[in-house]
VOBA-1610 file (N, C-alpha, C; in pm, whole numbers, padded with zeros to 5 digits, always signed):
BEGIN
Unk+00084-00121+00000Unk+00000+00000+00000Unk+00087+00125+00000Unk+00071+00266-00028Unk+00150+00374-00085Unk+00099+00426+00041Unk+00234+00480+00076Unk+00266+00542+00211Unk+00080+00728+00153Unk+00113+00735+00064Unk+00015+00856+00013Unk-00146+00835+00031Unk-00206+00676+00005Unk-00290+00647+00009Unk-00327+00602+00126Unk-00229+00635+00237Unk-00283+00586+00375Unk-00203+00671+00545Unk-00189+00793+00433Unk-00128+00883+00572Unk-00306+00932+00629Unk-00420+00932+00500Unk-00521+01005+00599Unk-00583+00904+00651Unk-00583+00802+00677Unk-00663+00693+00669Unk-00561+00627+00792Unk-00503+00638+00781Unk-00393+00575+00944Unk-00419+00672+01057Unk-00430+00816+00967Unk-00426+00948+01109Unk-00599+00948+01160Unk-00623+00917+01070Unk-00835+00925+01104Unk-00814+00772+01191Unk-00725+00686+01177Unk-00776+00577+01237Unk-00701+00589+01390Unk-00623+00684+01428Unk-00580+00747+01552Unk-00439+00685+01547Unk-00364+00649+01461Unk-00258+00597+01430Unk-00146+00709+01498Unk-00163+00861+01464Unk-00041+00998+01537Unk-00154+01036+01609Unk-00095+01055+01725Unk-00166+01165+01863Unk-00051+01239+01923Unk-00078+01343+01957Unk-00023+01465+01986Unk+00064+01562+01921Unk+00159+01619+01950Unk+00237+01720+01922Unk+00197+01802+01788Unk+00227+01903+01736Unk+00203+01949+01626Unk+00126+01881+01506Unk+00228+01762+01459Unk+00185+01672+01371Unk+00018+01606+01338Unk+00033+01564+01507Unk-00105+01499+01547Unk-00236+01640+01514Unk-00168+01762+01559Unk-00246+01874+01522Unk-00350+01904+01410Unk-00219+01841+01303Unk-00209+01881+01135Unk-00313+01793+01088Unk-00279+01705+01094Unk-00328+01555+01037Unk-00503+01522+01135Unk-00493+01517+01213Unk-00642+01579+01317Unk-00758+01641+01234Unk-00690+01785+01173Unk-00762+01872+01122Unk-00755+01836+00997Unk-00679+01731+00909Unk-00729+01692+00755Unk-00817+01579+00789Unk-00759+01517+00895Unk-00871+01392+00923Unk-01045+01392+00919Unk-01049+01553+00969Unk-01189+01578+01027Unk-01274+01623+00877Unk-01170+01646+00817Unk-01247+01666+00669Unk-01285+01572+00635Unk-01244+01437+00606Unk-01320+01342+00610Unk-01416+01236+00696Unk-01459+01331+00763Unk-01547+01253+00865Unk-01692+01233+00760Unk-01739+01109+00802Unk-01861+01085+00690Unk-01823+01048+00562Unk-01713+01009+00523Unk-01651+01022+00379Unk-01592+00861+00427Unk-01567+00787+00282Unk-01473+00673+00286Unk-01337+00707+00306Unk-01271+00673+00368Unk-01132+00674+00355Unk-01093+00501+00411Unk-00955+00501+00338Unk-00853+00416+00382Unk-00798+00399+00541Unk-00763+00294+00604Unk-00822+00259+00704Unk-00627+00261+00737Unk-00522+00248+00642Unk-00375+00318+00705Unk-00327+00140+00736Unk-00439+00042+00696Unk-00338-00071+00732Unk-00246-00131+00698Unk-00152-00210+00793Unk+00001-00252+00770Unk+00088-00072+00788Unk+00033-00024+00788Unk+00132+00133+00767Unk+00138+00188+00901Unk+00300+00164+00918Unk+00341+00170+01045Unk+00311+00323+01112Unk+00291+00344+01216Unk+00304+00495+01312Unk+00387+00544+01240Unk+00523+00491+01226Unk+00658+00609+01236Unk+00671+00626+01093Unk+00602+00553+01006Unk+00603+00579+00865Unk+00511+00743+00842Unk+00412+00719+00858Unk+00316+00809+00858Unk+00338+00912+00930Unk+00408+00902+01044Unk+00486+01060+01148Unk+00554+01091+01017Unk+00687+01021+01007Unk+00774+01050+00879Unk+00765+01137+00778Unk+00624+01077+00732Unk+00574+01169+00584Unk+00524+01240+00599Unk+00445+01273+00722Unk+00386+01370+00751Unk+00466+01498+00771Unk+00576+01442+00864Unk+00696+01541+00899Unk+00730+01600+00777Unk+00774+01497+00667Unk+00870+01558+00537Unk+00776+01672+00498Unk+00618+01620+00450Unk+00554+01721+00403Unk+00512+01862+00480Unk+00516+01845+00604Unk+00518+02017+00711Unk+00659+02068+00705Unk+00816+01998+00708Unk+00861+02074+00733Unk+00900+02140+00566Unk+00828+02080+00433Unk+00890+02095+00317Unk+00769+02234+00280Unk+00696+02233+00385Unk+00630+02369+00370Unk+00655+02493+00388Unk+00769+02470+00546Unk+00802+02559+00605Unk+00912+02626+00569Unk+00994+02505+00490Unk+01107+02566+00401Unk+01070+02619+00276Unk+00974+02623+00218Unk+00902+02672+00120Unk+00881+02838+00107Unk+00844+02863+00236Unk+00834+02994+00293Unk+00934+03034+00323Unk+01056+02998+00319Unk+01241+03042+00362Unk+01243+03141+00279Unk+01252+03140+00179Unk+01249+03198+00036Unk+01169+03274+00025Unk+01051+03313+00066Unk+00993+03421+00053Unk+00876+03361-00058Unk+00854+03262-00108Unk+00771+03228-00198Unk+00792+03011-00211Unk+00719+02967-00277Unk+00685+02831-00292Unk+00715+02804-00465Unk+00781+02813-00537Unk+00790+02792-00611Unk+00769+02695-00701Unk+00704+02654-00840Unk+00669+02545-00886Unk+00754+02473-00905Unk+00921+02492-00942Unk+00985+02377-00916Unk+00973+02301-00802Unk+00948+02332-00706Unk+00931+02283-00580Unk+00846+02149-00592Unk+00724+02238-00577Unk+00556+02173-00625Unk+00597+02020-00655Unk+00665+02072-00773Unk+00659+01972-00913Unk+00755+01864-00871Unk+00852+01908-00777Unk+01017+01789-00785Unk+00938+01711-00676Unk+00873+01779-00595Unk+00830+01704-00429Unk+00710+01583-00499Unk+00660+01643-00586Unk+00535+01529-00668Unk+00576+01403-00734Unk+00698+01495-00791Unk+00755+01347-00902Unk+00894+01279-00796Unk+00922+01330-00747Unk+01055+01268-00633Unk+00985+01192-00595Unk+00861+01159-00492Unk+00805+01112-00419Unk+00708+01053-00453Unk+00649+01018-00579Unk+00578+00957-00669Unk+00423+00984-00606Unk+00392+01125-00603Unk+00250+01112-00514Unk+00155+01100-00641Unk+00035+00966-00609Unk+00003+00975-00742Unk-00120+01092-00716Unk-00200+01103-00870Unk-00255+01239-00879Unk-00348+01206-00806Unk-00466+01130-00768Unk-00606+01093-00659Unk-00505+01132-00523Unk-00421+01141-00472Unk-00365+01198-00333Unk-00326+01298-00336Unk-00286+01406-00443Unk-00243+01516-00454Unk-00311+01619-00340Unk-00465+01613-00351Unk-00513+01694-00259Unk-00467+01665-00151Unk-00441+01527-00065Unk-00454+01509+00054Unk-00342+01584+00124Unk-00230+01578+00017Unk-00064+01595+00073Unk-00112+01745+00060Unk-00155+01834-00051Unk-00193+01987-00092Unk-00258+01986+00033Unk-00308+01914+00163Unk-00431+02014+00220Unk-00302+02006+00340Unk-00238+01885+00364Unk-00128+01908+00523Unk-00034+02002+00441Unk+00037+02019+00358Unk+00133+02110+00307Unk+00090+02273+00348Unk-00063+02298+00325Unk-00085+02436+00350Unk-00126+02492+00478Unk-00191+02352+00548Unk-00205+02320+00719Unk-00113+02383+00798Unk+00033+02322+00735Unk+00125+02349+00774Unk+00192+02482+00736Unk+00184+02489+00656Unk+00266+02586+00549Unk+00190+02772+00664Unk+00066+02753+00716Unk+00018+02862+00754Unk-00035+02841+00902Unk+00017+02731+00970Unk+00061+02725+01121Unk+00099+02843+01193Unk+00130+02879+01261Unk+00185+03026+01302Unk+00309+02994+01386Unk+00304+02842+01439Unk+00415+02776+01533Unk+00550+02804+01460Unk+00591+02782+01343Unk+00719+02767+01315Unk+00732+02637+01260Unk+00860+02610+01202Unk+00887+02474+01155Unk+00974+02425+01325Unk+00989+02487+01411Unk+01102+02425+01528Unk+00991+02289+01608Unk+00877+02307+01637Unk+00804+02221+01706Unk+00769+02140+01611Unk+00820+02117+01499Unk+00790+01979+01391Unk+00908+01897+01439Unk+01044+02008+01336Unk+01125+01963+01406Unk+01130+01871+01530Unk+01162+01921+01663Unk+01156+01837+01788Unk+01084+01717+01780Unk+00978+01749+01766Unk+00871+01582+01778Unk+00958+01470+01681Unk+00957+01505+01560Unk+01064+01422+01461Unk+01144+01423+01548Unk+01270+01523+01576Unk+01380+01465+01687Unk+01366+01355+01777Unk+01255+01380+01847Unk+01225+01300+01986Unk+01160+01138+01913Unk+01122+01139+01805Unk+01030+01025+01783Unk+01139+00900+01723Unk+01271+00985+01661Unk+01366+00919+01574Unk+01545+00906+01646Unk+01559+00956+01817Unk+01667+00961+01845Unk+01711+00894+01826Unk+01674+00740+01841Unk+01731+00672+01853Unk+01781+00619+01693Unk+01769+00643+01616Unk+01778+00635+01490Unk+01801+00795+01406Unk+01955+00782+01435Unk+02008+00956+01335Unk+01997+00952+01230Unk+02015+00818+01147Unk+02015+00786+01042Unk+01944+00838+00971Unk+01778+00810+00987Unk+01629+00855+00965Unk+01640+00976+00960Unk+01690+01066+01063Unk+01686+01199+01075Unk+01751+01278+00952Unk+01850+01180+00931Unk+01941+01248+00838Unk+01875+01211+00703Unk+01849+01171+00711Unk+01756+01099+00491Unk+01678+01188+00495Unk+01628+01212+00641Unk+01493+01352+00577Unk+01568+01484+00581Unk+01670+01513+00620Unk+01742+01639+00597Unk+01794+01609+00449Unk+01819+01466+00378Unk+01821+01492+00248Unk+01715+01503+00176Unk+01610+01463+00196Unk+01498+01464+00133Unk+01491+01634+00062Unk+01488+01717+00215Unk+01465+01842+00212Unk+01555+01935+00118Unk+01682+01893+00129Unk+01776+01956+00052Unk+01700+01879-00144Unk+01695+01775-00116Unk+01629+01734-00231Unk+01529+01860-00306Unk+01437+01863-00223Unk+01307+01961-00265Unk+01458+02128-00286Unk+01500+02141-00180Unk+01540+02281-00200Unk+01642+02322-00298Unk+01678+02192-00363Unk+01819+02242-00491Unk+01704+02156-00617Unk+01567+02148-00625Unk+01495+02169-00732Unk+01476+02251-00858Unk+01498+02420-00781Unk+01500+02484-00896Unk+01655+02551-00894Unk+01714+02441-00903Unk+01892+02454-00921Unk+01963+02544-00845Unk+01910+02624-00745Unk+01972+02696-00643Unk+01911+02660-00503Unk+02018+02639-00386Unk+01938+02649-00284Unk+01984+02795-00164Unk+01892+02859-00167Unk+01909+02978-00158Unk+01916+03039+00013Unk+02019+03112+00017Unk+02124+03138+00181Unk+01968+03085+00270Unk+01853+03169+00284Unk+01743+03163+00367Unk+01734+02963+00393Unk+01686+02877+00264Unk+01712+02762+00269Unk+01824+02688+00373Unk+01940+02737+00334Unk+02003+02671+00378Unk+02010+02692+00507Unk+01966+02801+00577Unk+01988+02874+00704Unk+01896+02759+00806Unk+01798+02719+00725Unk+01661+02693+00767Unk+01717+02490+00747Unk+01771+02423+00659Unk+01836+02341+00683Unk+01908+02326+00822Unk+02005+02421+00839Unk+02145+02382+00907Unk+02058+02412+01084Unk+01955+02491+01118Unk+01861+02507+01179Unk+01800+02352+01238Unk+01755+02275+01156Unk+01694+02161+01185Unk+01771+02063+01192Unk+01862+02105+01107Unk+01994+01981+01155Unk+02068+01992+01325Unk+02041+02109+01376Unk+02095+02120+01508Unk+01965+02054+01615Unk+01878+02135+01571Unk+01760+02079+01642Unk+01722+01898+01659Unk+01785+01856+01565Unk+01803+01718+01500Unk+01946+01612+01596Unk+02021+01705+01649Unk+02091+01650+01743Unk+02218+01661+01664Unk+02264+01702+01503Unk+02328+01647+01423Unk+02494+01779+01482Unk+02598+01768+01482Unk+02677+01894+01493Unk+02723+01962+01381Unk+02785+02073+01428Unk+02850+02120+01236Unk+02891+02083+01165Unk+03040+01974+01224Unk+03089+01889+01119Unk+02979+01803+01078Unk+02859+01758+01095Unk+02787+01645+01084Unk+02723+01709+00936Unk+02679+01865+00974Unk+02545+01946+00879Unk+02680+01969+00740Unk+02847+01979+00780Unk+02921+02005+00673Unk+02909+01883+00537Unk+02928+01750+00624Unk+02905+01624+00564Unk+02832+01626+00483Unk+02653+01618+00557Unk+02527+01610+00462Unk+02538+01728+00361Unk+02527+01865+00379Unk+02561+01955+00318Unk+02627+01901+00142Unk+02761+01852+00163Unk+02868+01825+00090Unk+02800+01724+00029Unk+02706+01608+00092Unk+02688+01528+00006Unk+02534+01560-00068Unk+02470+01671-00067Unk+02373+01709-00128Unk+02385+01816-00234Unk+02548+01868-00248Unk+02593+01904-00302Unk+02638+01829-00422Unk+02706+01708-00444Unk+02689+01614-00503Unk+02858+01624-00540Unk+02923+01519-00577Unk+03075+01434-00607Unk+03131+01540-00707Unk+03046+01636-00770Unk+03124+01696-00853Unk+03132+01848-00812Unk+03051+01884-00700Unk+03082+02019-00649Unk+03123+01999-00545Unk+03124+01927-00421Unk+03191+01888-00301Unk+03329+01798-00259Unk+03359+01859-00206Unk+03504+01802-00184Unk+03478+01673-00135Unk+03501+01559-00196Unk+03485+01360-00136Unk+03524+01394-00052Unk+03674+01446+00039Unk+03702+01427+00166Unk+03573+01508+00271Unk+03488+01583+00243Unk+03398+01652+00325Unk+03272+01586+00321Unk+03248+01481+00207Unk+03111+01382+00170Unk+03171+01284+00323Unk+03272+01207+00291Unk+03319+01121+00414Unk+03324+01171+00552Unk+03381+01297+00551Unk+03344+01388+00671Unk+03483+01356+00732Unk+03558+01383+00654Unk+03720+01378+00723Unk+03801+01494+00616Unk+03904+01495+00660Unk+04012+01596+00604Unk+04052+01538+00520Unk+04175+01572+00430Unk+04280+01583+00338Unk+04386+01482+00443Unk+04389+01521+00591Unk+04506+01453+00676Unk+04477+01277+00681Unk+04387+01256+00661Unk+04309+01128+00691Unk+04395+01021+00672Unk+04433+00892+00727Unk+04463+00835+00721Unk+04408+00744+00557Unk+04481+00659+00554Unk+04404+00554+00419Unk+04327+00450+00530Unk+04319+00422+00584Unk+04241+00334+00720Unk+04139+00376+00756Unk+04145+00545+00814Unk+04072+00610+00830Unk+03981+00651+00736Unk+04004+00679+00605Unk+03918+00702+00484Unk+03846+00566+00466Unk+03915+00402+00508Unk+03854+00325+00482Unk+03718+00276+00582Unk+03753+00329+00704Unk+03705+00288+00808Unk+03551+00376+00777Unk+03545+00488+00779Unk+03449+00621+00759Unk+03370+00562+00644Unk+03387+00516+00517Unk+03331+00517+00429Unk+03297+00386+00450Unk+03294+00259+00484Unk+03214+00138+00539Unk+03133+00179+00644Unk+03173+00313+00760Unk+03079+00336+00887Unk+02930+00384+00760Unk+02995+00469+00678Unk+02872+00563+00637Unk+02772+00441+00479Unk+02856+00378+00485Unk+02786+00239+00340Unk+02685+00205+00457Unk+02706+00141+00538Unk+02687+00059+00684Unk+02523+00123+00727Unk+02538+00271+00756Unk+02455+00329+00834Unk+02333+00357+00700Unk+02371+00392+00612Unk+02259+00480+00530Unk+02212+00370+00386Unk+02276+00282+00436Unk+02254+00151+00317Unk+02049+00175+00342Unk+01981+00205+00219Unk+01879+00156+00171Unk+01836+00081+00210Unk+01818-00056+00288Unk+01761-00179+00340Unk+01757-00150+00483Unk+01856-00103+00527Unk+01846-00086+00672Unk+01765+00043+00692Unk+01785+00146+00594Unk+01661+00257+00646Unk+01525+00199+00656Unk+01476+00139+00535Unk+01374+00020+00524Unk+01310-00008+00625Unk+01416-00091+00689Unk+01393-00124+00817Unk+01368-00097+00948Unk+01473+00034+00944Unk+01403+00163+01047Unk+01279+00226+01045Unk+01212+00232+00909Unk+01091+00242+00937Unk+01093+00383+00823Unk+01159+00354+00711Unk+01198+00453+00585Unk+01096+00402+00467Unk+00954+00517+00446Unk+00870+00417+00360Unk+00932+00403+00238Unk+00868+00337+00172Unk+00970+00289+00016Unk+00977+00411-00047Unk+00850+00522-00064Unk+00823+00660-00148Unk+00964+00746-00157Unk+01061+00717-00053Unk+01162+00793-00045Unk+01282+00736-00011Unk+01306+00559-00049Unk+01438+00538-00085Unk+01476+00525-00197Unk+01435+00608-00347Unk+01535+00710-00409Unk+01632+00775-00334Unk+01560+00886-00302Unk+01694+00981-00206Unk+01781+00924-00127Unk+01773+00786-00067Unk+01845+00716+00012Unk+01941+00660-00131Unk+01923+00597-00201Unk+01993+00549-00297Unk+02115+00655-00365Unk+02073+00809-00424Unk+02151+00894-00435Unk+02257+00895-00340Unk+02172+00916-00217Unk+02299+00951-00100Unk+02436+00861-00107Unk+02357+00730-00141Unk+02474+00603-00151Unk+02601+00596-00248Unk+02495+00656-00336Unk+02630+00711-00497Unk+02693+00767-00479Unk+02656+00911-00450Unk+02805+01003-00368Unk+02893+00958-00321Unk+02836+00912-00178Unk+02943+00849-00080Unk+03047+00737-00167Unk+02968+00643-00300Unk+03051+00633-00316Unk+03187+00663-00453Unk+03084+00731-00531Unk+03166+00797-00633Unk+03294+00880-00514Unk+03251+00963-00395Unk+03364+01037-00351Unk+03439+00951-00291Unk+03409+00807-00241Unk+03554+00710-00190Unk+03605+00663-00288Unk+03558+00645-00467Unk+03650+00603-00554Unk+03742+00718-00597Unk+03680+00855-00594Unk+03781+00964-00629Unk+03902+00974-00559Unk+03854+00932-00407Unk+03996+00941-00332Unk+04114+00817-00335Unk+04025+00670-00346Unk+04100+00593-00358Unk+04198+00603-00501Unk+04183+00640-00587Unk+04173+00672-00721Unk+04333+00773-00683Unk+04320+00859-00627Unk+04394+00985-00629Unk+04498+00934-00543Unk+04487+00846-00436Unk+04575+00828-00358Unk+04660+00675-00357Unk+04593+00631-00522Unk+04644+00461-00493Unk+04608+00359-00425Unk+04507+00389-00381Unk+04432+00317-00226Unk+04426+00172-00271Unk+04484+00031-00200Unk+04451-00084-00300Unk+04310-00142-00138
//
């Protein structure tokens, strides 16, 4: 079942309660009161927090910029394969959110608190976001401000937001040694060690498993290329056998 066809239908079935989220989703729920909807089964809680999250905080960064732009619209539709019968549902939490008065920080947190134990998660949706925000080929100072913002709130540190940063930047504008999240000084051990920690952690199957709906391991898959187009550039440069 498509994580799209059963975020309203899991939240009407009391699947998220409380914090902001529970807010959002509450008040699309109630629109369908008296109406058929999908009943959200097999579709885990933290799936449906998840998407819910991506789509409030991809609102709030929307508004960074001073405007929502249709590249946006358009990359978040086709990235995420929402088919067109759900368009409204995601269009009604996007603007829910999008005209909250709270801020994107109390999305933030709840995601923080719901996923500590799993940074990993935290971090695919900080790519997700960078995803949506280098759509219309710039991601612009306000964006990024509003990134590096949720990445703290997220538990993640600077060197951590330099990393993701670098790798959403992509192998041909970011320095590989800053995708791995080490220096130029790095050992060859150390370059080897870092780039199995980071294969290891953000491998596609294991997000899966954390509770990463399928709609958005694309972006998990990209992430994987980088990391490793930038460990063949270095092995490459340095002889690495």
């Amino acid at each position: 079942m498509s994580i799209w066809s059963s975020i309203i239908g899991g939240a009407a079935g009391g699947a998220i309660l409380g914090g902001p989220i529970g807010a959002i989703i509450g008040a699309v729920a109630g629109h369908y009161i008296g109406q058929k909807i999908g009943d959200g089964a097999g579709i885990a809680t933290e799936q449906i927090t998840f998407t819910i999250g991506v789509i409030a905080l991809s609102a709030k960064m929307a508004k960074a910029d001073g405007h929502v732009s249709r590249e946006e619209i358009d990359a978040f539709r086709q990235a995420f394969k929402v088919p067109e019968g759900e368009i409204k549902n995601v269009a009604r939490i996007f603007n829910l959110a999008k005209q909250d008065a709270r801020g994107y920080e109390p999305y933030a947190r709840q995601l923080a608190n719901l996923f500590q134990d799993r940074p990993a998660m935290l971090e695919e949706l900080l790519c997700i976001l960078f995803h949506i925000a280098r759509a219309d080929n710039v991601i612009h100072p306000a964006e990024l401000t509003f990134l590096e913002n949720v990445s703290g709130i997220f538990g993640f540190t600077t060197a951590d937001f330099a990393r993701i940063r670098a790798e959403n930047l992509g192998p041909d504008k970011a320095d590989p040694y800053t995708i791995l999240g080490l220096t130029r000084e790095a050992t060859d051990k150390e370059i080897k060690s870092a780039y199995r920690k980071l294969i290891k952690e953000h491998h596609p199957d294991l997000l899966a498993s954390q509770g990463l709906p399928q709609e958005f391991i694309e972006v998990a898959n990209e992430k994987l290329s980088v990391i490793n187009v930038a460990y063949d550039r270095i092995e490459k440069e340095r002889g690495m056998k």
